[in-house]
N, C-alpha and C positions, 0 to 999 in steps of 0.2 A: 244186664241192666235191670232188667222188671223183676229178677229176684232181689237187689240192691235194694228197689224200690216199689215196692208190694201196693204202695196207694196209686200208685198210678193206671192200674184198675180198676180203680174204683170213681175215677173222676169221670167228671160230667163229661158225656161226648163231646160238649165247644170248649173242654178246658185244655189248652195245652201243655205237655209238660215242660217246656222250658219257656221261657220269656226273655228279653233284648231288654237287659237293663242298661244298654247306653241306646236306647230308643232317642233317648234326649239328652244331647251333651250335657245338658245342667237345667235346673228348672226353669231358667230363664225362658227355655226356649218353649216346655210348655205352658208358661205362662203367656205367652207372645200369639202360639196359635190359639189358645183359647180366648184369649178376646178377641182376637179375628175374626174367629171360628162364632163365638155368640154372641157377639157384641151388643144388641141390643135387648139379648135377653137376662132378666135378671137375675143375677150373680149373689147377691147377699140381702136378706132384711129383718131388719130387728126395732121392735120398739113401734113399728109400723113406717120407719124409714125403710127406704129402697136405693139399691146399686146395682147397674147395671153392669156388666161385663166391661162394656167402653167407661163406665165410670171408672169402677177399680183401674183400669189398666193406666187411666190420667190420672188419678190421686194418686196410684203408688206411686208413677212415674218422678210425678210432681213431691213426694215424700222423699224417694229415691236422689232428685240430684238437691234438697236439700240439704240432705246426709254426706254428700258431694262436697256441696258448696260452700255450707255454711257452719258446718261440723268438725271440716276437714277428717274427715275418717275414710279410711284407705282399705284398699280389698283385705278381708281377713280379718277386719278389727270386729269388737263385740258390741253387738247394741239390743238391750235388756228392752224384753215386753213385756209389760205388767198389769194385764187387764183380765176381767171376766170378759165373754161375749158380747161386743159391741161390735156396729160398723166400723168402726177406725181400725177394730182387730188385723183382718185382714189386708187392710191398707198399711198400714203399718209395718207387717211381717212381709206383705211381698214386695214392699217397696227398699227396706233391707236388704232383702237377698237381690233384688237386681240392683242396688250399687255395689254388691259384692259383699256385702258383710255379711257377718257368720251373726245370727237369732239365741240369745241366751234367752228361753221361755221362762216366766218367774209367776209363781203361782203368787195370785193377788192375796191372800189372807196369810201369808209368812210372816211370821214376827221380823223385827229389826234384827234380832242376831240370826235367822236364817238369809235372810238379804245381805247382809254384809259378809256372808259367810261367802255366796253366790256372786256374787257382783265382783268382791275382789279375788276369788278362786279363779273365776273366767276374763280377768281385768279388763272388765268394760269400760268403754269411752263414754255411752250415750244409752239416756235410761230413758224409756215414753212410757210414762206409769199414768194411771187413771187418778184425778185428785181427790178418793176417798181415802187414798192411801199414802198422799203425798206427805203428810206429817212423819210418817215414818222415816220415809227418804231423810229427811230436811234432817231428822236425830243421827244420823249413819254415812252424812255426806262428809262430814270433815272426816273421817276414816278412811275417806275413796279416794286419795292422790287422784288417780287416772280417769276417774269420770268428770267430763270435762262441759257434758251437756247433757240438758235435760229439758223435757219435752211432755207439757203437761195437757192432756183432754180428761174432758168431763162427760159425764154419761150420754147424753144428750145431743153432744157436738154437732154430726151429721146428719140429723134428724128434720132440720128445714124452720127456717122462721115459717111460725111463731111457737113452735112446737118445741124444739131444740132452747129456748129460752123459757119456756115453763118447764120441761123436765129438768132443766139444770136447776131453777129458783126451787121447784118442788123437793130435788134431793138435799141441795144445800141447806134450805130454808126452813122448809116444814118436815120432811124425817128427821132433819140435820144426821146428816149421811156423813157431811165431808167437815175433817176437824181441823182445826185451824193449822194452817202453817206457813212459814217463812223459804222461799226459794225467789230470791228477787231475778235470777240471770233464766229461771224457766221461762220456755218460750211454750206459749200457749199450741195447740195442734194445727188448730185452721190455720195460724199466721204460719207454722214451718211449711204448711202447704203451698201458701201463697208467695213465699219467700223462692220456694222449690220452683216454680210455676215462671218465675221472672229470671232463672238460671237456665242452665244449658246440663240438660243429663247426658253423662257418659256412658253409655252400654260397656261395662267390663268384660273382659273374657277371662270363659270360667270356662272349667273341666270338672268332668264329674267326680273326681278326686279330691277339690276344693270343699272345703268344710260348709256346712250350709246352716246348721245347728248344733248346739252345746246346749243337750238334753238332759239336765239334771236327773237324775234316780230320787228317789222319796227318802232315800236316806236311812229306809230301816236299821240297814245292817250294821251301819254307822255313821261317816261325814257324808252326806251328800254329793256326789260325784258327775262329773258332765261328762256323758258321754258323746262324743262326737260321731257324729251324724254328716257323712257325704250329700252331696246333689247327686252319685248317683247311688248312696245306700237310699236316697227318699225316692228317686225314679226307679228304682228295682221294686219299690215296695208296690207304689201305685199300679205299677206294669202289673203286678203279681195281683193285685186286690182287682184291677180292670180286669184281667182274665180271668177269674172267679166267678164276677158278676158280668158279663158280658150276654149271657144268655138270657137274662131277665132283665133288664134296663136298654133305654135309649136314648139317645144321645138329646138334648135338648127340651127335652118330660117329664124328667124327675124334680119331685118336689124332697130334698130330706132335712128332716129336723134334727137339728145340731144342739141337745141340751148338754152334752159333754164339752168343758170348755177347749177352746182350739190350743188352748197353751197346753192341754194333752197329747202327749202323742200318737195317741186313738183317733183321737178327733183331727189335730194335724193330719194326719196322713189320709186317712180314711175317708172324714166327712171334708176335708178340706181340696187336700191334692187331687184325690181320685175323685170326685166330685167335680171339681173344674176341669178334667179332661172332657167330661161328659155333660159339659155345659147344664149340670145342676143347680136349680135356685136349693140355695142355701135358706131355713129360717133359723136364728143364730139365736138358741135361750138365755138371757143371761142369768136368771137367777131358777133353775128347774126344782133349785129346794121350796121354794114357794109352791107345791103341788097343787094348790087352787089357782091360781096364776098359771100356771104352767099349763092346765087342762084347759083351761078356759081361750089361751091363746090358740094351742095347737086345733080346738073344735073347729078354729074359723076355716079351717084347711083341711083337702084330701089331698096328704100326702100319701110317698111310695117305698119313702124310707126313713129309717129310725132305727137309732143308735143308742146305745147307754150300756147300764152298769146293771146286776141282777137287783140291786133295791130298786134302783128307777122305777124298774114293770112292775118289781112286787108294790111298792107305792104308788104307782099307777089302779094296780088292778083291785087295791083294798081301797079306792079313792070312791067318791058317791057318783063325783063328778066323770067317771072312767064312762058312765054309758052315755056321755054324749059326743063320744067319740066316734068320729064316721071314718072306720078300717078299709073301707070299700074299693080304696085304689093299693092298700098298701102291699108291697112285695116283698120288699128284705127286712126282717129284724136282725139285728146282727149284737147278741152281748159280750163284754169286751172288760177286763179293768181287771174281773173279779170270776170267780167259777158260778156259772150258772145255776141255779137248781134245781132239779128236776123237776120237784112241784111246781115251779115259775114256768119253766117253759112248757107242762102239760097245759097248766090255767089258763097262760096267756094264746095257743095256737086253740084252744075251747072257745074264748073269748072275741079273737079277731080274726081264727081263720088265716090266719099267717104263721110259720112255724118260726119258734127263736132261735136260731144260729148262734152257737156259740164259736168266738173267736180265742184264738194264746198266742201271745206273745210279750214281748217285754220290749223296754224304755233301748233297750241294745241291740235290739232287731226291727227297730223302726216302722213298726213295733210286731207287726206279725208274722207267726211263722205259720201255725195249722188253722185250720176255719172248718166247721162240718160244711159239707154238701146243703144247697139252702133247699133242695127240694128232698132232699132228703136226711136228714141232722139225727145222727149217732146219737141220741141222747144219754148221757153218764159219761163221754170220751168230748175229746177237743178237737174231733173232727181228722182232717188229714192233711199233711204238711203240702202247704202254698208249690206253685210251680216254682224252678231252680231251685228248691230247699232238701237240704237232707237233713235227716233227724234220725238223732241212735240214739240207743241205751247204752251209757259207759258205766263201768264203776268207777272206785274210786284210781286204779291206774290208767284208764281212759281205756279199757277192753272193752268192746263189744257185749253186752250180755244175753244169754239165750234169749227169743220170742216168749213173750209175756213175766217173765221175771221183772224187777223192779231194778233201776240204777237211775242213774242223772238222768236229767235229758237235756241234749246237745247237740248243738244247731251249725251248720256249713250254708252258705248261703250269701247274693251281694246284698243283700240288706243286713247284712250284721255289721254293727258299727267300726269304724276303726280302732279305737280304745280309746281309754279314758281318757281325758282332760288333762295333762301336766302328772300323771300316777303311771307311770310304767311298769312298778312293782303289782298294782291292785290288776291293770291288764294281763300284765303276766298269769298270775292268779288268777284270773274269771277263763283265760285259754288253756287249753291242755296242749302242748311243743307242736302236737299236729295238725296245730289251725281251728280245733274244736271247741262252740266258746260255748261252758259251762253255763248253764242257767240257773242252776241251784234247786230246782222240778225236781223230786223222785215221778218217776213215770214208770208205765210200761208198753210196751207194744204188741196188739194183735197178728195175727197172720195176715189180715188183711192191709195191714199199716194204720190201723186207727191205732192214735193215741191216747192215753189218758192220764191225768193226771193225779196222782197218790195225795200227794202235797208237799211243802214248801219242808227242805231241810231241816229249815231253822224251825219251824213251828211244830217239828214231830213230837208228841209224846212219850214216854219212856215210863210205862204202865209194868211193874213186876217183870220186866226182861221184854217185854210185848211191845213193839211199835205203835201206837196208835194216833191217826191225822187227823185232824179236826175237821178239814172237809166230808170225811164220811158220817162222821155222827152228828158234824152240820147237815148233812144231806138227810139223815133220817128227825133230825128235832123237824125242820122245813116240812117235814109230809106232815105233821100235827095239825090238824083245823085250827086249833087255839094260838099259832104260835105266829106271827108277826113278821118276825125280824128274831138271829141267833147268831152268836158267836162261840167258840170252844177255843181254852187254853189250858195247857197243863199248870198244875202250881204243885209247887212241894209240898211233899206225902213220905211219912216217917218207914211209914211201912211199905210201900210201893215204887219209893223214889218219888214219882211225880203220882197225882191222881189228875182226872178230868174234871174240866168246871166247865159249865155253861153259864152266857148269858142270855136271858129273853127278854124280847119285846111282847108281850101277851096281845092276841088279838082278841080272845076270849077272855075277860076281865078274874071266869072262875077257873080258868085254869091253875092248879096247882103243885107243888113238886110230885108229887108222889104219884098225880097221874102221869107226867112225861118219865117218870123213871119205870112206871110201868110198862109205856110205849115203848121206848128204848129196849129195856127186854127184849120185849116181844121182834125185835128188828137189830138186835146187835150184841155179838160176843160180849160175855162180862164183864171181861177188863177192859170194854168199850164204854159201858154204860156210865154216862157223868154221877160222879161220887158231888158234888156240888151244884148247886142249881140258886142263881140272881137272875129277880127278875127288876127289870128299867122297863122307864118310860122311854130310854132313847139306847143306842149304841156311838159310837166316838165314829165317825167318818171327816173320810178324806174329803175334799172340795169335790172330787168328781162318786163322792159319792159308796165307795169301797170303803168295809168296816176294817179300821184299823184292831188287830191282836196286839199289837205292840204296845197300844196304849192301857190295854186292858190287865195284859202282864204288867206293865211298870208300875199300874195301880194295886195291882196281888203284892208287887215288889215292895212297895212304901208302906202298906199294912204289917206286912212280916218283921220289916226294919223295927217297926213302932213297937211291936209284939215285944220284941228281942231289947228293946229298950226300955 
């Protein structure tokens, strides 16, 4: 057994190695003891609105047999959320899953053709979008036979007279946020509540087999994919992420701040599910790209946890506004999305006295598999795989490969999703015939069971015969005092196949090529050193915040085309 699995020596003395992923037939059920369990304590706030635990459990309730009643949508049907971080988020999502419906999560800033792409892949009945975004819907709804309802809130909504009626005038009016649009048969949020409120909710019975989410992929690799997501792949996960942190948190004291949106499944699982076992006050960011806004809310608070992506902190910690932050209670940082840096998490545990934890996993393991030890984090590795998780090194015929050598890496575990969406060809392809589902990670692994991660497949470079991954010579541009924010892509090279490109954000205004190609040197094989160097004011990210490569090759992609023409 403990040669199979080498990390399990290394874990904390209260971390066990297995966990009861049917602790909870479905998450109904910890839904149900958690507001029991805190009912009076508060459960979400944003905006400076507050919910308490007995709240939630009456609004969703009350959201739940609308979806009932007045929806007619039956266990198993799809009903799309489409918000940043608001109060209604949560109301909304857990009121779904206890009428029995399966949660299409939809990132609010998706153009019209990535929505329709989304909505009819997962034929959803019923769409609850925020109305900054409703003009879109309204272009894309005659497209949607099957969506039958739709359910419009506004930033505000929950907020409380007279408060929830100036942030709504303010977004509408004076940013003019929300653009005009035509849906006469939407029914506003409050009224589905109140509608909900005057019906009779039916508690479904569910098993943890019942689908609970249809968790889209970001699509790099191609169309967009939903993977499917159990009530007990998400209760394996929480069980897993609860016994991790068990030894440093308590039950009804944690304050954490949620700037990752929940329609992540970082943030879902993480700051959401696991979180509500532990009757944690949630504070919900909705906009964390606003970094002056963002500092200035979370100063009013000594929280105990905190969640995000490696620019987060590093944007955090180049902010002016970063020292009037009061660290004093905090205990977990935990980073998640994207590969941490190692200059980021030396700065930031210099800075707050708390060490950064890096988390991995992906949108198909709901979402995590390894996490480092929080009192003590492996810095340059991703830590060691979650209780009930196994992790190998395969090649490419799904062998085994020697201790520290490079292959896949590939996950056994009940949080690994069931497969895809309506694509049984693309699941076949992500498993290898013996259950093991490829993740696309070149890795390696220690003697001890730490993992680490090389990089992504698809993003390797092909330098004169030489491998080379962009996370390592990301990793050394990042030690540079001058340099900000970095991105590495290979582009075509006449003489080498590919060469290496960098992009910088400068934090040093005189920084320039020829000193980072000097650093570089001094820190990395030659056919490592970027043969190109762009510097920007910004980098292309995702909503939560993770530098998209892809955008950056497509853009090498459309210069070359031009070239050639």
């Amino acid at each position: 057994m403990e040669q199979n699995f080498p990390w399990h020596k290394h874990y904390a003395d209260f971390t066990p190695k297995e966990i009861n992923p049917d602790n909870y037939h479905s998450l109904l059920k910890l839904f149900e003891e958690s507001f029991q369990k805190f009912s009076k304590k508060i459960a979400y706030e944003n905006m400076g609105g507050k919910l308490t635990y007995e709240d939630v459990d009456l609004a969703s309730q009350h959201f739940a047999s609308y979806l009932q009643n007045h929806c007619n949508m039956k266990k198993g049907d799809r009903i799309v959320i489409q918000m940043p971080n608001t109060l209604q988020y949560p109301i909304a999502m857990i009121g779904a899953i206890r009428a029995g419906m399966v949660v299409v999560n939809t990132n609010p800033l998706y153009t019209e053709r990535e929505m329709e792409h989304q909505f009819s892949d997962a034929g959803v009945k019923t769409v609850v979008i925020l109305a900054n975004f409703a003009d879109k819907l309204q272009n894309i709804k005659g497209r949607l036979p099957e969506l039958k309802n739709i359910v419009i809130t506004e930033l505000g909504d929950l907020l409380g007279f007279p408060k929830s009626l100036i942030v709504n005038s303010v977004v509408k009016y004076v940013k003019k946020m929300v653009p005009a649009y035509k849906l006469p048969t939407a029914v506003p949020f409050k009224k589905a509540l109140s509608l909900g409120e005057k019906a009779e909710y039916r508690r479904p019975a569910m098993t943890g087999e019942d689908h609970a989410f249809l968790q889209y992929t970001g699509g790099t690799t191609g169309v967009a994919k939903g993977a499917i997501l159990t009530h007990r792949n998400i209760v394996a996960n929480l069980e897993q992420s609860n016994a991790w942190l068990q030894g440093c948190l308590e039950e009804g004291k944690e304050l954490v701040i949620t700037a990752l949106p929940l329609y992540h499944i970082f943030a879902l699982t993480v700051n959401c599910m696991t979180m509500m076992k532990i009757g944690a006050h949630n504070l919900l960011i909705t906009n964390p790209r606003d970094m002056d806004a963002f500092l200035k809310e979370i100063s009013k608070y000594k929280f105990s946890i905190l969640t995000g992506v490696n620019t987060l902190f590093n944007g955090m910690l180049n902010h002016k506004k970063f020292a009037d932050i009061d660290f004093s209670e905090l205990k977990v940082t935990i980073g998640g999305g994207m590969a941490v840096q190692e200059a980021v998490a030396k700065r930031w545990e210099e800075v707050t006295g708390c060490t950064l934890a890096e988390g991995y996993g992906l949108t198909e393991t709901s979402p995590v598999v390894c996490v480092h030890r929080l009192d003590s984090p492996k810095i340059g590795t991703i830590g060691l795989p979650y209780p009930s998780t196994n992790v190998k090194i395969l090649n490419e015929e799904g062998v085994e490969v020697p201790i520290g050598e490079e292959g896949e890496l590939c996950v056994k575990g009940p949080q690994v999703m069931k497969g895809y969406w309506k694509r049984d060809d693309e699941t076949a392809e992500t498993f290898f015939p013996n259950g093991w589902l490829r993740t696309g990670d070149i890795a390696t692994m220690d003697h001890h069971g730490y993992f680490k991660i090389v990089d992504r497949k698809k993003d390797m470079i092909l330098v004169s015969g030489f491998n080379v991954y962009p996370n390592e010579v990301e990793e050394v541009l990042a030690m540079h005092d001058g340099v900000a924010e970095c991105a590495v892509i290979g582009v075509p090279d006449e003489k080498s196949t590919e060469a290496v490109k960098c992009f910088i954000v400068k934090k040093d205004q005189h920084l320039t090529a020829e000193a980072l190609k000097d650093f570089c040197k001094h820190n990395l094989a030659g056919y490592k050193v970027p043969k190109h160097y762009e510097f920007r004011t910004e980098l292309p990210k995702s909503t939560v915040g993770k530098i998209l490569r892809r955008l950056l090759k497509e853009e090498e992609l459309d210069k070359s085309k031009k070239v050639l023409h």
